[in-house]
C-alpha positions as a Markdown table, in Angstrom:
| # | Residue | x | y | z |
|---|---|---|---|---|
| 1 | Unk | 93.3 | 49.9 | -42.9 |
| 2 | Unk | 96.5 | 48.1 | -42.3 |
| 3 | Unk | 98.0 | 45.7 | -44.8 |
| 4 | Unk | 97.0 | 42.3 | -45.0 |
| 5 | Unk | 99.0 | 39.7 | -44.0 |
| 6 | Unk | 98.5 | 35.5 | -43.2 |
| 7 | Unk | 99.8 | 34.0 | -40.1 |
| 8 | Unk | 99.8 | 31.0 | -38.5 |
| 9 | Unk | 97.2 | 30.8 | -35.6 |
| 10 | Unk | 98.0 | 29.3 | -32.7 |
| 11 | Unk | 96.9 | 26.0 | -31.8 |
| 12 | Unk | 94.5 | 24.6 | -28.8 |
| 13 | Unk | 96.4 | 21.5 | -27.8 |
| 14 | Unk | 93.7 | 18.7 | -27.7 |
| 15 | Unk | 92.4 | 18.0 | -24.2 |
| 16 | Unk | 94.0 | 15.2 | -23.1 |
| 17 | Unk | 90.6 | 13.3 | -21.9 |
| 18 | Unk | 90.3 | 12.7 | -26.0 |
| 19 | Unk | 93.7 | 13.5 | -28.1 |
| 20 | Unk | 93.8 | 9.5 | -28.3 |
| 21 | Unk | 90.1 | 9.6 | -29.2 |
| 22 | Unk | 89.3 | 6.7 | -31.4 |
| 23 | Unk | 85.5 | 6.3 | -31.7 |
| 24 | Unk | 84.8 | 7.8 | -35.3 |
| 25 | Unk | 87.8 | 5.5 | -36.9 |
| 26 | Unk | 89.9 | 8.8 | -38.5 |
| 27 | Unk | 92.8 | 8.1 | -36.2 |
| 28 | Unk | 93.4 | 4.9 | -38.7 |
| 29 | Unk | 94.1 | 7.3 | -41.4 |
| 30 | Unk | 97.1 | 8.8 | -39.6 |
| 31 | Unk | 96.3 | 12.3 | -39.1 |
| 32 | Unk | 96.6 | 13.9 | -36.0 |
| 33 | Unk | 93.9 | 15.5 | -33.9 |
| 34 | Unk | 93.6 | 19.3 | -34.4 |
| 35 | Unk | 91.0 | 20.9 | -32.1 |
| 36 | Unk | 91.0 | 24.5 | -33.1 |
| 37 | Unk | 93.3 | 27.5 | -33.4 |
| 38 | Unk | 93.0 | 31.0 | -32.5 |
| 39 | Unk | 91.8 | 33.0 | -30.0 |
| 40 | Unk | 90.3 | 30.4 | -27.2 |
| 41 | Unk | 88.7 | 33.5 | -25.9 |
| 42 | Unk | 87.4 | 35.0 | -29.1 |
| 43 | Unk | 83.1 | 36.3 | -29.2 |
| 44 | Unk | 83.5 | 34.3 | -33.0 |
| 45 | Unk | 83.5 | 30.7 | -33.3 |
| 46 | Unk | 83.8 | 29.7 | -37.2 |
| 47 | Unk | 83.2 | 25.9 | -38.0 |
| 48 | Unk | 85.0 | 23.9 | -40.7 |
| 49 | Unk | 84.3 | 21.2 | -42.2 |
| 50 | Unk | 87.9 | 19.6 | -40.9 |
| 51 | Unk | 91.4 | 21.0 | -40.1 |
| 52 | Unk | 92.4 | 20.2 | -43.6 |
| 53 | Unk | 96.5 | 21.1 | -43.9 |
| 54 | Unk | 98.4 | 22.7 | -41.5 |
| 55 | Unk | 101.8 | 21.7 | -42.4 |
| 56 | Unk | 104.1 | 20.6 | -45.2 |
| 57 | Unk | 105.3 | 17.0 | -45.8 |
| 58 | Unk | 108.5 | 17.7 | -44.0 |
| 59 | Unk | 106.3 | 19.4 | -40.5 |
| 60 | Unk | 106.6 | 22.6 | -41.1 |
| 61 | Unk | 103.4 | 24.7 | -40.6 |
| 62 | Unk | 101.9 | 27.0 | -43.1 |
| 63 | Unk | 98.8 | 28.6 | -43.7 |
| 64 | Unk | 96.8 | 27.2 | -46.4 |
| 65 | Unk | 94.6 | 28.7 | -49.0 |
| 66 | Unk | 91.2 | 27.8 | -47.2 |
| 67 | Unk | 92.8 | 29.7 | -44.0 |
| 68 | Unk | 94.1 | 32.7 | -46.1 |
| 69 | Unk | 90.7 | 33.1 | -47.7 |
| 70 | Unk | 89.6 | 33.6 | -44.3 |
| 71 | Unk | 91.9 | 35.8 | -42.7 |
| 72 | Unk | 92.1 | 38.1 | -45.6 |
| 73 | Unk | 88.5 | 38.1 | -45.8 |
| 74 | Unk | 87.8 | 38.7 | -41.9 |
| 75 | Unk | 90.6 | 41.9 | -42.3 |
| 76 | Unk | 88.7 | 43.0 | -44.9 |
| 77 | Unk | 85.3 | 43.9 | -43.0 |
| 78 | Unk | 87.7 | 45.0 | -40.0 |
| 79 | Unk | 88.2 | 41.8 | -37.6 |
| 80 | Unk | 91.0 | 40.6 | -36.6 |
| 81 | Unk | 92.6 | 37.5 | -35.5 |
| 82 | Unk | 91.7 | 38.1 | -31.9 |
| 83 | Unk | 87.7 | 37.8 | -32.7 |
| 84 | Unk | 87.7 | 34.6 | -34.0 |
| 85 | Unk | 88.0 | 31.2 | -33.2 |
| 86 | Unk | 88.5 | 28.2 | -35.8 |
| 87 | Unk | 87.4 | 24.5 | -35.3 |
| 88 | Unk | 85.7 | 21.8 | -37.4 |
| 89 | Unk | 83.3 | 19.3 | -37.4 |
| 90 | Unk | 85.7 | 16.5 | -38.0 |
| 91 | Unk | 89.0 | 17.2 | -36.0 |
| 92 | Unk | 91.3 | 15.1 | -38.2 |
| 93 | Unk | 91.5 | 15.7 | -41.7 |
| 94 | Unk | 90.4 | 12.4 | -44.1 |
| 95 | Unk | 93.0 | 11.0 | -46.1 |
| 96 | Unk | 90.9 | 8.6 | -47.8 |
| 97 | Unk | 87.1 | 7.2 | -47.7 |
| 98 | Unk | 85.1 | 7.0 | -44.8 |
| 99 | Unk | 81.6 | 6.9 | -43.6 |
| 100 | Unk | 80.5 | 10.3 | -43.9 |
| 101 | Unk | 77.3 | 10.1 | -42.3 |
| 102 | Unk | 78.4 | 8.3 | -39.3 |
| 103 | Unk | 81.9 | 10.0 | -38.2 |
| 104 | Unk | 80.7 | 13.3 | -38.1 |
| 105 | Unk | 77.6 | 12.3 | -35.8 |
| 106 | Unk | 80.3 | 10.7 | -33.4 |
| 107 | Unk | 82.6 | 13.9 | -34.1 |
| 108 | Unk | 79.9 | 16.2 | -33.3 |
| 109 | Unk | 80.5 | 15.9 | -29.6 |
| 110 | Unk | 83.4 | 16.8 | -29.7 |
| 111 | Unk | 82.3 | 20.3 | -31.4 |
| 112 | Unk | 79.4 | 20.4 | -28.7 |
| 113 | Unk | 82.1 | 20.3 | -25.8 |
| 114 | Unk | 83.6 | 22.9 | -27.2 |
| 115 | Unk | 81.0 | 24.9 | -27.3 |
| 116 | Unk | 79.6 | 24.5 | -23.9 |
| 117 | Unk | 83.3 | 25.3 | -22.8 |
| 118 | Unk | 83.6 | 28.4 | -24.9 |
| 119 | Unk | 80.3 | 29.8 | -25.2 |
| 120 | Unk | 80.6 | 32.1 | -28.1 |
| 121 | Unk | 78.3 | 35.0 | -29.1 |
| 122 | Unk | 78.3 | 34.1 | -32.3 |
| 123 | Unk | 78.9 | 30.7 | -34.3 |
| 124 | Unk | 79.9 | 30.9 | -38.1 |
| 125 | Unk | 79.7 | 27.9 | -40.2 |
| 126 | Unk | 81.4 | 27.7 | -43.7 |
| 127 | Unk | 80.2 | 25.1 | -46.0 |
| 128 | Unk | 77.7 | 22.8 | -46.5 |
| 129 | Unk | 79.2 | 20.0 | -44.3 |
| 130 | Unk | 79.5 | 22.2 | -41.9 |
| 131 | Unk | 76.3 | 23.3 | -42.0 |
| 132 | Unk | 74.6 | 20.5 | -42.3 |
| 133 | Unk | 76.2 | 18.7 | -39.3 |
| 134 | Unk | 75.5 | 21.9 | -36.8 |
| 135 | Unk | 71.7 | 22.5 | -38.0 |
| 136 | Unk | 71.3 | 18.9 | -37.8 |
| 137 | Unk | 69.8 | 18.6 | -41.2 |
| 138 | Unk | 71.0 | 17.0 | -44.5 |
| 139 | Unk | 68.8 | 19.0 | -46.9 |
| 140 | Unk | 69.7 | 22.7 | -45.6 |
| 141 | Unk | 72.5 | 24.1 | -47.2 |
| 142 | Unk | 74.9 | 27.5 | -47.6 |
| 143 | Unk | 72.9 | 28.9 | -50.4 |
| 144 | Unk | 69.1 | 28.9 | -48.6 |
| 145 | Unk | 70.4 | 30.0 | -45.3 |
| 146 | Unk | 73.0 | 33.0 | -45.7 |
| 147 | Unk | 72.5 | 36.6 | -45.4 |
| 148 | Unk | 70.7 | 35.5 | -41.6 |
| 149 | Unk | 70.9 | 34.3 | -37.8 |
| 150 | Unk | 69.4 | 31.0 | -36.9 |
| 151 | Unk | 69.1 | 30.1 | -33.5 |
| 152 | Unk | 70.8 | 26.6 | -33.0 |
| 153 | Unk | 71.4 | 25.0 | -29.8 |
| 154 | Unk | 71.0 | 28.6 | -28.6 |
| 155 | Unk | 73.4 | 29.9 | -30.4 |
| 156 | Unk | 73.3 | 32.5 | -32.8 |
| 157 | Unk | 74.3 | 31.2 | -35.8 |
| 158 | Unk | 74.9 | 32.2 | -39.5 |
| 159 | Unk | 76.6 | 30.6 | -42.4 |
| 160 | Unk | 78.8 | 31.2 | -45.5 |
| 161 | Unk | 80.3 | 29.7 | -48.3 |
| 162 | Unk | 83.8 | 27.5 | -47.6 |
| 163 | Unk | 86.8 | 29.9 | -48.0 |
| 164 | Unk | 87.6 | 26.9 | -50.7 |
| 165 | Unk | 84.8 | 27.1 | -52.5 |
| 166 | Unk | 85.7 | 30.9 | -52.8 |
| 167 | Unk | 89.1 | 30.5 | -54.5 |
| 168 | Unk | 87.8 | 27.5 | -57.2 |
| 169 | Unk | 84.6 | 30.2 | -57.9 |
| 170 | Unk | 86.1 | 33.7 | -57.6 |
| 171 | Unk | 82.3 | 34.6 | -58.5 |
| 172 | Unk | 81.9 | 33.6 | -54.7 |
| 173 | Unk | 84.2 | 36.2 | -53.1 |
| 174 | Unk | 81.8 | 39.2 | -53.5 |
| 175 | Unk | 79.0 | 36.9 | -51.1 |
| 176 | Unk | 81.6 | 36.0 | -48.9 |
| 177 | Unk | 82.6 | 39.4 | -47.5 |
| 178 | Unk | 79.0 | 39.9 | -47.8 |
| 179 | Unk | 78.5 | 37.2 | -45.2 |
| 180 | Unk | 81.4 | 38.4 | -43.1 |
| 181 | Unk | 80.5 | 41.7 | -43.0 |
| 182 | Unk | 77.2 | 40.7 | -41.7 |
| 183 | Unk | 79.1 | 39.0 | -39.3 |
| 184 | Unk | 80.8 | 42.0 | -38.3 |
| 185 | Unk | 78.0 | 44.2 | -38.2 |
| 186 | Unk | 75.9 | 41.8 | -35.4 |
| 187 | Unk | 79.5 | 41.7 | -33.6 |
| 188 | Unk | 79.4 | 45.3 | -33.4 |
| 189 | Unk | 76.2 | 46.2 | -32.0 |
């Protein structure tokens, strides 16, 4: 296997029917709108809670911990970059308090418009936000559903741990190429 190394994915400019969206209230916070990034073509869809940072304080883009987790981990069980897709739930990143409940119902269909666009084979969701806010559900979390597909919306769906959650509990890694080699493996065949 080839060596490992992070890169900044490229970047779906945000349709232009909703860049100035400003139903859910986020856009007072300042950030921008990030829609996904990666391969728009990719079988993978992954879901984040939101785009969290993508550049420095002076602009510059980097790739940050939660999106080096992920692409080291995704080498590791043999994808690549091209396989996968990454968007969120939220599609700016919260600076500061907000109703939690409310925005990411209104965000939501934003995700869903994606989808129906894209149509992936297979939708990855990575944390318990973003879990709960695909499933629909507050009480089902990472924990009780890994290690399995679940049909949602008609999509074949599993989910993991956050990539962040993985570098504060190194204990995590081990089930976290678990879950992406399970990922893999249904990619595969």
């Amino acid at each position: 296997m080839t060596n490992f190394c992070s890169a900044v994915w490229p970047e779906e400019p945000t349709p232009d029917d909703v860049k100035n969206c400003e139903e859910c209230g986020l856009y007072k916070q300042g950030t921008r709108m990030v829609w996904g990034e990666g391969n728009k073509e990719a079988p993978i869809m992954v879901i984040l809670d939101n785009p969290g940072a993508r550049e420095d304080k002076d602009g510059d883009s980097f790739v940050c911990g939660t999106r080096e987790t992920l692409q080291q981990t995704i080498h590791e069980v043999g994808l690549t970059p091209d396989d996968i897709y990454l968007t969120f739930i939220l599609k700016r990143k919260p600076v500061r308090a907000y109703d939690k409940e409310q925005t990411r119902r209104i965000c939501m269909r934003h995700l869903q418009q994606q989808l129906a666009e894209m149509k992936p084979e297979l939708v990855v969701c990575l944390g318990n936000v973003a879990v709960q806010s695909f499933f629909r559900d507050a009480e089902v979390d990472v924990k009780s559903l890994r290690g399995a597909w679940h049909r949602i919306d008609g999509y074949e769906t599993t989910v993991a741990y956050h990539p962040l959650a993985i570098r504060r509990r190194p204990n995590l890694k081990k089930l976290f190429v678990e879950d992406w080699a399970f990922v893999a493996e249904r990619y595969r065949h």
